[in-house]
Backbone as XML, in Angstrom:
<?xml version="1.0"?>
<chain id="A" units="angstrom">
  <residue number="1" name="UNK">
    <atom name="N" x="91.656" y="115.905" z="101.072"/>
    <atom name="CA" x="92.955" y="116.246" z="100.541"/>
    <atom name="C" x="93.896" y="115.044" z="100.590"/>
  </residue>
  <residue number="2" name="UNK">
    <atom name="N" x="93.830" y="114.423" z="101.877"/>
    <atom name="CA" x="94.431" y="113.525" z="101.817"/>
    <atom name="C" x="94.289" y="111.951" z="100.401"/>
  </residue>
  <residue number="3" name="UNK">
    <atom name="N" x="92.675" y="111.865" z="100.531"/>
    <atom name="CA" x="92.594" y="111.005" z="99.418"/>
    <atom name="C" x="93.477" y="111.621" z="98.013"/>
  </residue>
  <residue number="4" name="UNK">
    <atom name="N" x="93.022" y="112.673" z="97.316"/>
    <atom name="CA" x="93.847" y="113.352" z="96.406"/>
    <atom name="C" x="95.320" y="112.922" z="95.890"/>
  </residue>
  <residue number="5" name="UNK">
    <atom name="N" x="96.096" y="113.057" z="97.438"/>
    <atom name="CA" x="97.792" y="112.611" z="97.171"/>
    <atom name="C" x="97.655" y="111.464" z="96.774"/>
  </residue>
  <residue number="6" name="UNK">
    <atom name="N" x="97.259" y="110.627" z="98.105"/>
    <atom name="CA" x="96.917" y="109.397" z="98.043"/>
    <atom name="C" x="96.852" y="108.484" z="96.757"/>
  </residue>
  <residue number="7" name="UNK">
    <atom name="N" x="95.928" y="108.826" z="96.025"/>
    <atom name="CA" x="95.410" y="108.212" z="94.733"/>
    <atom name="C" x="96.744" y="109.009" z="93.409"/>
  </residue>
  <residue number="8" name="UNK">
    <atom name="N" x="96.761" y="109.873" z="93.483"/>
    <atom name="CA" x="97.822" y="110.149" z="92.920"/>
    <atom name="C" x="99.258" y="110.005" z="92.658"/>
  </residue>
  <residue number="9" name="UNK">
    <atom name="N" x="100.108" y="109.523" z="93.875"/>
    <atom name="CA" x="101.049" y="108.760" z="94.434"/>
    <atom name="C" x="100.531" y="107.075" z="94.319"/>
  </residue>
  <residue number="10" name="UNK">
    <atom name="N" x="99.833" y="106.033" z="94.353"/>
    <atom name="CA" x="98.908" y="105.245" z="93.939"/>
    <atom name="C" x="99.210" y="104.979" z="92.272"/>
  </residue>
  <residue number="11" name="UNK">
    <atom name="N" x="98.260" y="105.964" z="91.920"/>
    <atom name="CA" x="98.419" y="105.730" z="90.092"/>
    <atom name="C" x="100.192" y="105.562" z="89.603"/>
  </residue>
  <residue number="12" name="UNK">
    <atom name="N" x="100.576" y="106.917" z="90.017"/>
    <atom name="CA" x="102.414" y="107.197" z="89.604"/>
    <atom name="C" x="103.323" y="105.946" z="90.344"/>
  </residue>
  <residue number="13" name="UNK">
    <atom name="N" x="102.845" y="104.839" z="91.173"/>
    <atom name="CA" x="103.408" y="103.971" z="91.117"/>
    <atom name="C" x="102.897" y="102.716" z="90.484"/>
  </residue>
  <residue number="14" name="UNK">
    <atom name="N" x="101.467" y="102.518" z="90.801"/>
    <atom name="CA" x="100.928" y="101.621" z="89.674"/>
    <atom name="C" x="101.267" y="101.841" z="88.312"/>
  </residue>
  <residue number="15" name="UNK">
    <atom name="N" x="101.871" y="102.889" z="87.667"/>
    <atom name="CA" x="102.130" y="103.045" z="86.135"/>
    <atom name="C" x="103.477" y="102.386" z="85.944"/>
  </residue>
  <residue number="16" name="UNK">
    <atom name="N" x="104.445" y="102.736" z="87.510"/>
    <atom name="CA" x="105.853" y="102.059" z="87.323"/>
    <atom name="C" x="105.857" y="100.470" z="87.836"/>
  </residue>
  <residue number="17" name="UNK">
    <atom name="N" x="105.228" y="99.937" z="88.386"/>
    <atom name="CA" x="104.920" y="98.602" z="88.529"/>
    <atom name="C" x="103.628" y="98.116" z="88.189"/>
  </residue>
  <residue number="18" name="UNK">
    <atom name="N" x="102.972" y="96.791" z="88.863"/>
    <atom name="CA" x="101.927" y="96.061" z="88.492"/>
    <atom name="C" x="100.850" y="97.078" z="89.133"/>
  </residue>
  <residue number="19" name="UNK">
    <atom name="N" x="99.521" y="97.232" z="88.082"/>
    <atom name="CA" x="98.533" y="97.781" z="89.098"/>
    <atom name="C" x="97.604" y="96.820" z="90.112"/>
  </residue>
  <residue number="20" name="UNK">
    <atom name="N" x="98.003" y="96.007" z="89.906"/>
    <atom name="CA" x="97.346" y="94.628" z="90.944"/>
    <atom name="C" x="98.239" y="94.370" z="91.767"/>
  </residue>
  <residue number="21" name="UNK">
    <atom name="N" x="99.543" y="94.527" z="91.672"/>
    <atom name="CA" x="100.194" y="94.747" z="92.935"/>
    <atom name="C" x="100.061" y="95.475" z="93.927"/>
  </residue>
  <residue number="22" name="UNK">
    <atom name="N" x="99.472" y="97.088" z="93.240"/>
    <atom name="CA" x="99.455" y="98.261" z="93.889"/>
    <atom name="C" x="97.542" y="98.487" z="94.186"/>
  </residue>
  <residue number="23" name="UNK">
    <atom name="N" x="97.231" y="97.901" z="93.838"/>
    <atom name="CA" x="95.610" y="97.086" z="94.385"/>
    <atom name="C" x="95.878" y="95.847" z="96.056"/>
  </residue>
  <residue number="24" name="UNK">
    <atom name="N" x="96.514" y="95.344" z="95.470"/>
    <atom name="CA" x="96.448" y="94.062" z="96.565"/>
    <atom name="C" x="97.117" y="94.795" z="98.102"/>
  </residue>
  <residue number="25" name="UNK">
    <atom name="N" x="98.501" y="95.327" z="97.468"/>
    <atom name="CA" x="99.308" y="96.281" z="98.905"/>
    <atom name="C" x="98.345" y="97.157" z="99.715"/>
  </residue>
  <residue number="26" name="UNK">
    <atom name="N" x="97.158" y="97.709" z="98.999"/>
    <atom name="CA" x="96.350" y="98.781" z="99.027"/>
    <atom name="C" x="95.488" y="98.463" z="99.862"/>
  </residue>
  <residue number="27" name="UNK">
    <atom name="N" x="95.276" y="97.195" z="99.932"/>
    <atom name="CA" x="93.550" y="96.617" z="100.374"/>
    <atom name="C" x="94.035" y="95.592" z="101.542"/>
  </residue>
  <residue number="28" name="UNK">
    <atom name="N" x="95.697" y="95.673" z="101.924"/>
    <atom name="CA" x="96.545" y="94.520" z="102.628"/>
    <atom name="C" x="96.614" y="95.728" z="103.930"/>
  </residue>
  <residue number="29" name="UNK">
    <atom name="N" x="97.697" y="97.180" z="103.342"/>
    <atom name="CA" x="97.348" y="98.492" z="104.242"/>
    <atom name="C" x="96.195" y="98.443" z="104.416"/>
  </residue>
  <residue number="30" name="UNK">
    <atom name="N" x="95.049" y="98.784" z="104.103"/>
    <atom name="CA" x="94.014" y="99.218" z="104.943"/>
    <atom name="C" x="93.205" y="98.228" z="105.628"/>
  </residue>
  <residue number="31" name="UNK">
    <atom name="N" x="93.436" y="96.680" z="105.504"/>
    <atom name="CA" x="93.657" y="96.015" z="106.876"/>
    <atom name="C" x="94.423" y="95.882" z="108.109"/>
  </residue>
  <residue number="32" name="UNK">
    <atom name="N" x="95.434" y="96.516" z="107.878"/>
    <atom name="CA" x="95.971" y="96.161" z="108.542"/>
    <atom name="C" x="96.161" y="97.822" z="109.560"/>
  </residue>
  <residue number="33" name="UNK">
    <atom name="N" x="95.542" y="99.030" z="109.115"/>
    <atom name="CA" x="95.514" y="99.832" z="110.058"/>
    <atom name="C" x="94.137" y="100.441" z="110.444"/>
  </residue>
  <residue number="34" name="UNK">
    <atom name="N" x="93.170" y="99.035" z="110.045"/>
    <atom name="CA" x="92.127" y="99.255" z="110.666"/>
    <atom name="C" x="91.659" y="99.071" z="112.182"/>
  </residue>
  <residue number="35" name="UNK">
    <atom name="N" x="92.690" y="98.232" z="113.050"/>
    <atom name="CA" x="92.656" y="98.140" z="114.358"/>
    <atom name="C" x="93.164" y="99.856" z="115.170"/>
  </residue>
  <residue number="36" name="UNK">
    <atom name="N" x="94.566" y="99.796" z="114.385"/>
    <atom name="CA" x="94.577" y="101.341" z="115.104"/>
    <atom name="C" x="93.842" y="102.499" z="115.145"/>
  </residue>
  <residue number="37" name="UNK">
    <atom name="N" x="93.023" y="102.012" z="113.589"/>
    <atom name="CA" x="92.383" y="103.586" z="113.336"/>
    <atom name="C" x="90.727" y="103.738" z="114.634"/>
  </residue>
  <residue number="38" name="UNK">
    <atom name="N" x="90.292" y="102.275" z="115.078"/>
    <atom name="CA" x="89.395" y="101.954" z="115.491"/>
    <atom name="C" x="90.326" y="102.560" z="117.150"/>
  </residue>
  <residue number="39" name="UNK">
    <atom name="N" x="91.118" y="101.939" z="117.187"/>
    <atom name="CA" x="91.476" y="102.316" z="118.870"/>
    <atom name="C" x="91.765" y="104.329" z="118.859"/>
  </residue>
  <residue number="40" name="UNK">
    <atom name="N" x="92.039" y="104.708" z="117.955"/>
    <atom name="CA" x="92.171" y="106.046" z="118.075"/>
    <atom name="C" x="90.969" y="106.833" z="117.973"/>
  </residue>
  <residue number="41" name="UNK">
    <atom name="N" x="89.618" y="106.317" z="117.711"/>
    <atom name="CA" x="88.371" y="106.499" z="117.495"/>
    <atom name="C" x="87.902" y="106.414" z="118.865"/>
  </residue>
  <residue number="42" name="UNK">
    <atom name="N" x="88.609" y="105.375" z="119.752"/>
    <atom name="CA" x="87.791" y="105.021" z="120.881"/>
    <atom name="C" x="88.211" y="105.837" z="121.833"/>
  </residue>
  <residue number="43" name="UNK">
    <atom name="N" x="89.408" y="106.765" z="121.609"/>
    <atom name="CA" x="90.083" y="107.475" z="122.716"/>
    <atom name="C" x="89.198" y="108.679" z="123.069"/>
  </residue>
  <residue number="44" name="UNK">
    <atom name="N" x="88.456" y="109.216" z="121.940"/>
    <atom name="CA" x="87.044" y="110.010" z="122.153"/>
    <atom name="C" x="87.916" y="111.517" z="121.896"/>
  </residue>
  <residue number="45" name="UNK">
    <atom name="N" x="88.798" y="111.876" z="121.532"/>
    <atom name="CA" x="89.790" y="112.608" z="121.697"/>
    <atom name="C" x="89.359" y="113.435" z="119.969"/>
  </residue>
  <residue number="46" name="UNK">
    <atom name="N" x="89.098" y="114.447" z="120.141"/>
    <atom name="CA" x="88.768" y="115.561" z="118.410"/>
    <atom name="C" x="89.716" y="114.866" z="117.473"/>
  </residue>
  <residue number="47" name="UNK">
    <atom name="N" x="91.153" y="115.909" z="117.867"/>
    <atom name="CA" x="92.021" y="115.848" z="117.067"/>
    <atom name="C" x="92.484" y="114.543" z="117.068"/>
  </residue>
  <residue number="48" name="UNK">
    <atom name="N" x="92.970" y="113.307" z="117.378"/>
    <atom name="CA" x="93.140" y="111.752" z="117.619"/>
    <atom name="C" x="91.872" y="110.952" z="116.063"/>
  </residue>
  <residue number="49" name="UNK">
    <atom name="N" x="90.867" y="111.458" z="116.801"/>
    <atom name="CA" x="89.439" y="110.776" z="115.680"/>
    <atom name="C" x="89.833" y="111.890" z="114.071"/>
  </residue>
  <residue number="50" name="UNK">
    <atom name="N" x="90.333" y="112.846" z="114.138"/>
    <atom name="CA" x="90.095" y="113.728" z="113.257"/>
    <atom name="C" x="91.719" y="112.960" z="112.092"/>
  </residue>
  <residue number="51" name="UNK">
    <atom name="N" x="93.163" y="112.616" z="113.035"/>
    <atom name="CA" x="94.086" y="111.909" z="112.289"/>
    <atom name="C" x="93.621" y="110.309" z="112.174"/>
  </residue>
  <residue number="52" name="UNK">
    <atom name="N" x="92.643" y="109.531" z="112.441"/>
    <atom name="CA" x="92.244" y="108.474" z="112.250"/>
    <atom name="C" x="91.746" y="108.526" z="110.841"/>
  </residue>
  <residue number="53" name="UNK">
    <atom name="N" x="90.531" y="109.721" z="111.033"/>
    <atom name="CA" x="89.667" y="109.514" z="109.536"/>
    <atom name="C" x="90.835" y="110.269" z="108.629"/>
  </residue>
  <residue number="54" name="UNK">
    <atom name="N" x="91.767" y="110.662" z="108.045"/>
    <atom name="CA" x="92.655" y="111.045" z="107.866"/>
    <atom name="C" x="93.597" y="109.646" z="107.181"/>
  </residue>
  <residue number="55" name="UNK">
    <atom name="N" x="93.627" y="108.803" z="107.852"/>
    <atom name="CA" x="94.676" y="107.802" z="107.944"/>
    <atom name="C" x="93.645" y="106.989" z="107.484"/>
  </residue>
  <residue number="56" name="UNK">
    <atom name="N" x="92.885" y="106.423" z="108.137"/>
    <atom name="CA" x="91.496" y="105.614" z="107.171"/>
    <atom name="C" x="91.443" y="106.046" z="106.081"/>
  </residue>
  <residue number="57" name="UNK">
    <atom name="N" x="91.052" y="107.254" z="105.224"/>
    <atom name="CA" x="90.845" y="107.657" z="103.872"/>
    <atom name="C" x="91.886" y="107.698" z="102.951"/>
  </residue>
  <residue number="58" name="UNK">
    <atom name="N" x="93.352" y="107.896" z="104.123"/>
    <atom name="CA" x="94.134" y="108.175" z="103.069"/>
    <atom name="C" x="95.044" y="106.357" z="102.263"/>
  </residue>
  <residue number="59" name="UNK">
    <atom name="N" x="94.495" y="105.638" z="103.486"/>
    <atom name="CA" x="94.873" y="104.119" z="103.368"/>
    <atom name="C" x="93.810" y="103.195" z="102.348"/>
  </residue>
  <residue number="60" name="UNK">
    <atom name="N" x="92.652" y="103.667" z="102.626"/>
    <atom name="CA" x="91.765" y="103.437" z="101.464"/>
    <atom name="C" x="91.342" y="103.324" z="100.539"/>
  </residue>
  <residue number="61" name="UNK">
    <atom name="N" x="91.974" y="104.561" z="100.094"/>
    <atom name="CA" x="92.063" y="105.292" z="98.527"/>
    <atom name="C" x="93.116" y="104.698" z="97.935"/>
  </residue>
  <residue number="62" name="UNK">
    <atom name="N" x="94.076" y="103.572" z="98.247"/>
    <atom name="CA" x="95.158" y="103.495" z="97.920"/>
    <atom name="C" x="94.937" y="102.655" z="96.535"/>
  </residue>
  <residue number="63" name="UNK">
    <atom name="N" x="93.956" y="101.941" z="96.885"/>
    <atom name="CA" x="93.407" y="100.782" z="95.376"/>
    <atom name="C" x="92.546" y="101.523" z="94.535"/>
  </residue>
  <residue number="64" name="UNK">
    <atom name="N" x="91.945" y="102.590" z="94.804"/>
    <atom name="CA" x="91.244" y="103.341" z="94.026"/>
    <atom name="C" x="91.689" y="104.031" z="92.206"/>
  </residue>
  <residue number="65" name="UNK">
    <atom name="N" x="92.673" y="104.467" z="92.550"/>
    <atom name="CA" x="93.379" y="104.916" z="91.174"/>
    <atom name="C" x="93.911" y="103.822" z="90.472"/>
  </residue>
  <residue number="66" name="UNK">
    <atom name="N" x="94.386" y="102.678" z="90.635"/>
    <atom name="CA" x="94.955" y="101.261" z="89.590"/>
    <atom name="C" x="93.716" y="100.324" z="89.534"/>
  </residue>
  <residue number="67" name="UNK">
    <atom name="N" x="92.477" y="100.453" z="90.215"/>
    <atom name="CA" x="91.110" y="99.257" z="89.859"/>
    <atom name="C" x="90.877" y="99.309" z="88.950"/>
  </residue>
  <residue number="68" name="UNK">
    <atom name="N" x="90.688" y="100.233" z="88.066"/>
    <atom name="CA" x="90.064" y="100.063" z="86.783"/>
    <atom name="C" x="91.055" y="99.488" z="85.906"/>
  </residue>
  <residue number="69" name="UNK">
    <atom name="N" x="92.261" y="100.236" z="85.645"/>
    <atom name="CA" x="93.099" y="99.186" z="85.067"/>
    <atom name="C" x="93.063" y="97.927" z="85.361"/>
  </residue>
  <residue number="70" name="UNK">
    <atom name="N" x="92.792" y="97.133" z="86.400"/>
    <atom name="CA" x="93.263" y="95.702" z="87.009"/>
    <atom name="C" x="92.084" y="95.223" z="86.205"/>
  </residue>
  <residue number="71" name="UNK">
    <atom name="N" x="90.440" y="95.899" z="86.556"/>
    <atom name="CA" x="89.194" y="95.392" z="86.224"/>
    <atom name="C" x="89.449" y="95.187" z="84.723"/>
  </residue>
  <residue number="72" name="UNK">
    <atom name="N" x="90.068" y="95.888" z="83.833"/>
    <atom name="CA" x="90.091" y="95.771" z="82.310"/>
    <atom name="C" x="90.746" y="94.839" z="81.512"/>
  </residue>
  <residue number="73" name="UNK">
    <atom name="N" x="91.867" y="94.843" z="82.701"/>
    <atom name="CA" x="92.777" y="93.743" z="82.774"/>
    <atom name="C" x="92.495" y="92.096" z="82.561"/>
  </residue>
  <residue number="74" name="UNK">
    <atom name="N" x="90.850" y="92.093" z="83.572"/>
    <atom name="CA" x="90.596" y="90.656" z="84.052"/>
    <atom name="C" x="89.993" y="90.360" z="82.490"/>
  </residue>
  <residue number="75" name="UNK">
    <atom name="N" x="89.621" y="91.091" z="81.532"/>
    <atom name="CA" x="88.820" y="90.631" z="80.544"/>
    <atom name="C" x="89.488" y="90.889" z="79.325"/>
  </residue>
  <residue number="76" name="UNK">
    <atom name="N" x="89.343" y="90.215" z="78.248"/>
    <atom name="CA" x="90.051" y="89.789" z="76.801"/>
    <atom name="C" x="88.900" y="91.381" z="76.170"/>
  </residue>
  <residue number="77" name="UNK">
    <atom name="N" x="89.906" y="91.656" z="75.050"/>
    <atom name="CA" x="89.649" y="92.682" z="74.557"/>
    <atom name="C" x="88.331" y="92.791" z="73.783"/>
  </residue>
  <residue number="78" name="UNK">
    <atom name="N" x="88.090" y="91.173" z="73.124"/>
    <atom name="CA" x="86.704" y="91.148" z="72.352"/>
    <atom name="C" x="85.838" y="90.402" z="73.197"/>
  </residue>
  <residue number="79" name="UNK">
    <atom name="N" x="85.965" y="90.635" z="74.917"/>
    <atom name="CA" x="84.737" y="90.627" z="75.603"/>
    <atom name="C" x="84.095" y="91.984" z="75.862"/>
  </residue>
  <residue number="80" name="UNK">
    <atom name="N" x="85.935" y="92.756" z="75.894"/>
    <atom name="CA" x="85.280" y="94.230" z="76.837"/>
    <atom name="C" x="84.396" y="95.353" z="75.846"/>
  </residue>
</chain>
C-alpha cells in the first residue's frame, strides 16, 4: 500500500517538475535511509522491522513512476 501512494505522489510531482529530478531525489532518499532502516531491522523487534520494510518500500518506489519517462528521455525520437 505504501508503494501505491508512494509512486503516485512521485508521478503527480514528476509531471509538475523534472522527472530526473524526481528520479535522482528518489534514489538520494533511499540512500540515505538505508542505515536507519538496517538499524531498525537489527532491533529484532515485529512491529520496528514491520515500519522499516514499510519505509524501505515506500522510499524506493520513489524513482519508480518518473524512470520511464527519464529512460525515453535519454534517446532522440528516431532512435526510440
Amino acid at each position: 500500500m505504501a508503494q501505491i501512494v508512494v509512486m503516485f505522489i512521485a508521478g503527480k510531482v514528476a509531471d509538475k517538475t523534472s522527472p530526473s529530478i524526481v528520479v535522482a531525489v528518489g534514489y538520494a532518499n533511499a540512500a540515505l535511509v538505508a542505515f536507519p532502516i538496517f538499524w531498525l531491522v537489527d532491533t529484532r523487534d515485529t512491529a520496528l522491522i514491520t515500519v522499516a520494510m514499510i519505509l524501505g518500500l515506500g522510499f524506493a518506489s520513489i524513482p519508480y513512476a518518473p524512470v520511464g519517462t527519464v529512460l525515453t528521455q535519454l534517446f532522440p525520437v528516431k532512435v526510440r
